[in-house]
N, C-alpha and C positions, 0 to 999 in steps of 0.2 A: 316571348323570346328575348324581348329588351330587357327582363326584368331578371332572366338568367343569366346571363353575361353580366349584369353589374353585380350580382349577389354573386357568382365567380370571379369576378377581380375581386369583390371587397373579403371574399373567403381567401386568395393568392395575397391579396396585399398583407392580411390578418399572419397566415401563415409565415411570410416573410418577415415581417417585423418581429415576431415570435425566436426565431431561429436566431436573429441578431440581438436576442436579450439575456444569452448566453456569457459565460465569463470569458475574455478571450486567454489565449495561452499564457501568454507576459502575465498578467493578473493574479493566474491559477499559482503558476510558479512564483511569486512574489507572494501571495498567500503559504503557499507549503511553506518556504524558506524560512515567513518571521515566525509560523508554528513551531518547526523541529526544536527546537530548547525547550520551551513550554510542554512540546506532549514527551519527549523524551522524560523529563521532572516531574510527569506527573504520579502520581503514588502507586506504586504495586500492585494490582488486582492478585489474588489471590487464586492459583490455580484451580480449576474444577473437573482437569480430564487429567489422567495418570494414563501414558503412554510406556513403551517400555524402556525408553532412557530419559524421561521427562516426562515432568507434570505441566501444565499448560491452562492459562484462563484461555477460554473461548466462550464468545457470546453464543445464549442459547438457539437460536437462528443455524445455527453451522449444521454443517453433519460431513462428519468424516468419510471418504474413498476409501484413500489407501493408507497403510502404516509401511513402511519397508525401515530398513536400516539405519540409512541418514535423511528419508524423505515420511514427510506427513501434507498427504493432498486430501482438502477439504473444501465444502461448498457451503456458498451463502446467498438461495437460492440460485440463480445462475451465474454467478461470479464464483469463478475456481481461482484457490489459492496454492501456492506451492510452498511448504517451508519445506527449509534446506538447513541438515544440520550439522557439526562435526565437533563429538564432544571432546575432540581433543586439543581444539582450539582457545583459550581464554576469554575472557567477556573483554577484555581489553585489545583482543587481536584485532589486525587492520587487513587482516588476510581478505575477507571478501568485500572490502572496502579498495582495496587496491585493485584486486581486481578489474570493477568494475571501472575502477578510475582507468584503467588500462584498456577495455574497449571503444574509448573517446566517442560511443556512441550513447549520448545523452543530452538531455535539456535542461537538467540539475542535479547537481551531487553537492550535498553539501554531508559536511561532518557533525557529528558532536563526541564530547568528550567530558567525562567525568572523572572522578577520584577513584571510579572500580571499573570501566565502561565505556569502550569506544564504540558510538553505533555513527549510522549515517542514514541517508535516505537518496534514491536514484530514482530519476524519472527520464525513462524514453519515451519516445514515438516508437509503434508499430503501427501499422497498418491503418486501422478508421479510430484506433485509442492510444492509450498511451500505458507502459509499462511501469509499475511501482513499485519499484524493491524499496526495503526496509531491513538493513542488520545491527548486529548487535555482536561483537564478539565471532563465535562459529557457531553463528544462527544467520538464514537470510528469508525473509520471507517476502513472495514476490505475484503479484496479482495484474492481470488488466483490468483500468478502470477507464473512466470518463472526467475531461475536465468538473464537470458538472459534481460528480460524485468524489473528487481524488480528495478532498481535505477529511469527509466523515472518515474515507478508506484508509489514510493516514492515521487518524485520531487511532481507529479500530485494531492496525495491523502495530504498531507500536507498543499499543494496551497488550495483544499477543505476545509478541516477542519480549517486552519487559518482564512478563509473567512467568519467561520460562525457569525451570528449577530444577535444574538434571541430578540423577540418581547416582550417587556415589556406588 
């Protein structure tokens, strides 16, 4: 009986220490932050899906829902992504960057800006995760992720959206 009870605190104590070896929030967000330049600049991927008013890199892992008009919902295993698109917007627009700067419900917004290209990156709180949008011009592309996971989900949703290449 003695020997279950310490082999259950030392399995509680194990469990607890495990849970605090996590990145905390500040950390996550001060990693995303000095990213956004670096993965914005990183080189083009090369589209592999042809949509009806765009071409698109997507990593082969995905698999597309839905197609509608200005929305393309796709999965990467159980993470659901939502892009959001309006091809009438420029790659320079600040249109859904102001936006979101406009519902002061967030933990990061930062900008970037280039010589053809205004994107940014937003990260909320929801509920047990956090929300990651990513745009680019009138493109937004927006997922729940995990502190744990939000930097590869960044690197990945970036490579996307740089990629895109809308159909004249």
């Amino acid at each position: 009986m003695r020997s279950k009870i310490i082999r259950l605190f030392i399995f509680g104590l194990f469990v607890f220490i495990l849970s605090g070896c996590g990145p905390s929030e500040e950390e996550t967000l001060a990693t995303i932050e000095t990213m956004i330049d670096s993965t914005f600049d990183n080189q083009r991927s090369q589209p592999n899906h042809e949509f009806a008013s765009f071409d698109i890199y997507l990593p082969d892992q995905i698999s597309v829902i839905e197609e509608t008009e200005s929305n393309l919902i796709f999965t990467d295993q159980d993470q659901t992504y939502i892009l959001f698109y309006n091809t009438l917007e420029e790659q320079d627009s600040r249109f859904f960057y102001q936006s979101a700067k406009a519902t002061e419900n967030y933990a990061l917004l930062e900008a970037y800006e280039d010589d053809n290209r205004f994107g940014y990156v937003k990260v909320a709180e929801v509920e047990d995760n956090y929300e990651l949008q990513v745009g680019v011009g009138g493109v937004r592309l927006t997922t729940h992720t995990s502190l744990d996971e939000m930097d590869q989900d960044l690197t990945k949703m970036v490579t996307m959206v740089n990629s895109i290449d809308f159909h004249q």
